[in-house]
C-alpha positions as CSV (number, residue, x, y, z in Angstrom):
1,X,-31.0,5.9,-3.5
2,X,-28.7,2.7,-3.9
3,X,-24.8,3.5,-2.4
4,X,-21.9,2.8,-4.9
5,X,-20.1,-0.3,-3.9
6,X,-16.3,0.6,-3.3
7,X,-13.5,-0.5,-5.1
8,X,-10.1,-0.9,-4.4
9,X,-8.1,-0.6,-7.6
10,X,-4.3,-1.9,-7.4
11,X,-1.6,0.1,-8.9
12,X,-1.9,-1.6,-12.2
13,X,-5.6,-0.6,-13.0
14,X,-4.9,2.9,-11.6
15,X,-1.9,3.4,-14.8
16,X,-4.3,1.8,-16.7
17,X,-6.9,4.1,-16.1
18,X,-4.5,6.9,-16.6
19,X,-3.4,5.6,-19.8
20,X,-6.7,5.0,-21.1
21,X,-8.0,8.8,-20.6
22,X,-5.0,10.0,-22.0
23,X,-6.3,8.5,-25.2
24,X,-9.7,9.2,-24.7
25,X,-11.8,12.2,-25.8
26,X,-14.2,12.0,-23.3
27,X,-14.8,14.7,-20.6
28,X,-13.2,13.3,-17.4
29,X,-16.5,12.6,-15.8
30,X,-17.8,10.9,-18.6
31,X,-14.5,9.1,-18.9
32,X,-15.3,7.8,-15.2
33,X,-18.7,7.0,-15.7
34,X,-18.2,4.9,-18.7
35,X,-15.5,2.7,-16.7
36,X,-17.4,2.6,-13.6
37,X,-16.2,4.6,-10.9
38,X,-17.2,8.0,-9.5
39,X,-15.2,11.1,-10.9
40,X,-13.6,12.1,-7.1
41,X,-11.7,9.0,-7.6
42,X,-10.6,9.6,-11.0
43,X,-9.5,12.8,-9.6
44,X,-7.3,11.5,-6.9
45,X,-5.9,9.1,-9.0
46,X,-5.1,12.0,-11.5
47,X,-3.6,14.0,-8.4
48,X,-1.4,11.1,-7.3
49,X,-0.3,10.5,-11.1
50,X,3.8,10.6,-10.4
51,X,3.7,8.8,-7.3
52,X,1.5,5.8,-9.1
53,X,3.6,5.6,-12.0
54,X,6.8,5.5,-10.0
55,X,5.1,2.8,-7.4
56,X,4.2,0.8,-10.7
57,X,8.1,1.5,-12.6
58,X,9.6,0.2,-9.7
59,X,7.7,-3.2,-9.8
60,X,4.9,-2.3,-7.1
61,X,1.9,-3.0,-9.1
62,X,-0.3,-6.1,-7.5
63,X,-0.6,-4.1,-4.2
64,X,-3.8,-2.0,-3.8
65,X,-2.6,-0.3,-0.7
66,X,1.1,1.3,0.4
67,X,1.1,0.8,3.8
68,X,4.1,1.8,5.9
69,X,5.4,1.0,9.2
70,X,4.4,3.8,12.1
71,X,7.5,3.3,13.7
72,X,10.5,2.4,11.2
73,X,13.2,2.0,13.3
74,X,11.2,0.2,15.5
75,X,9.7,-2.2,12.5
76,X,13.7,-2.8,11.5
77,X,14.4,-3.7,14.5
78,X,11.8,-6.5,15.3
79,X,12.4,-7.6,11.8
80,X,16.1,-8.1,12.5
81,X,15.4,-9.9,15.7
82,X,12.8,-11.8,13.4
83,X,15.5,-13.2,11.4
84,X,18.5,-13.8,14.3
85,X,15.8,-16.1,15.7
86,X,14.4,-17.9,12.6
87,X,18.5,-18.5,11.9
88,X,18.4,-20.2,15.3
89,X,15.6,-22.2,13.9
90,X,13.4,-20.8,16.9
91,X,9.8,-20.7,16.3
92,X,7.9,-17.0,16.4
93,X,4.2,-16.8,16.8
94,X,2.4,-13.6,16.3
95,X,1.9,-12.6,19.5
96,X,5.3,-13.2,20.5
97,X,6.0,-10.9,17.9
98,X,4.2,-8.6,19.0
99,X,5.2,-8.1,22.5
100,X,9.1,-8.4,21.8
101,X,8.0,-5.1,19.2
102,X,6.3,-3.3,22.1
103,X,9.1,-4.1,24.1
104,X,11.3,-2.2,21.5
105,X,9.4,0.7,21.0
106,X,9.3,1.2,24.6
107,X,13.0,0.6,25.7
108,X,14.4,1.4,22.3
109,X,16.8,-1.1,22.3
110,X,17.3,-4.3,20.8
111,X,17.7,-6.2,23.8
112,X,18.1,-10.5,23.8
């Protein structure tokens, strides 16, 4: 037996999808068989309805994936020290970014 190959639908298709079986007549698994995807995700994007057309309302909709930050005070933070330094026209690699973040989340302090 051949797997399915997964899919990663962006917040577009998803309210597509939604608007499309609230049109259609079909059953909901034959709904998600005729576009190609297995009914569990049809489901979950069903379950997450309002929080997919409120991602897509507020202008959201290329991304496939909402990722947040673990540590938000800590990600505003580094970002601010991000931008003091790119106004001083001081050059930030990665890993430099890295470390000074680390060193945030550890102290807790934005330190120079």
């Amino acid at each position: 037996m051949e797997g399915q190959k997964l899919q990663c639908l962006s917040v577009a298709n998803k309210v597509k999808i939604i608007e499309d079986l609230e049109k259609s007549t079909l059953s909901k698994s034959n709904f998600a068989k005729s576009i190609g995807i297995p009914a569990s995700t049809l489901s979950t994007i069903l379950a997450n309805k309002n929080n997919i057309l409120e991602r897509f309302k507020s202008g959201d909709s290329s991304r496939k994936r909402k990722r947040g930050a673990e540590f938000e005070d800590v990600e505003e933070a580094t970002v601010k020290w991000f931008k003091q330094c790119r106004n001083k026209k001081v050059t930030i690699s990665g890993p430099i970014l890295q470390k000074k973040s680390r060193k945030i989340r550890t102290h807790g302090i934005l330190s120079k």
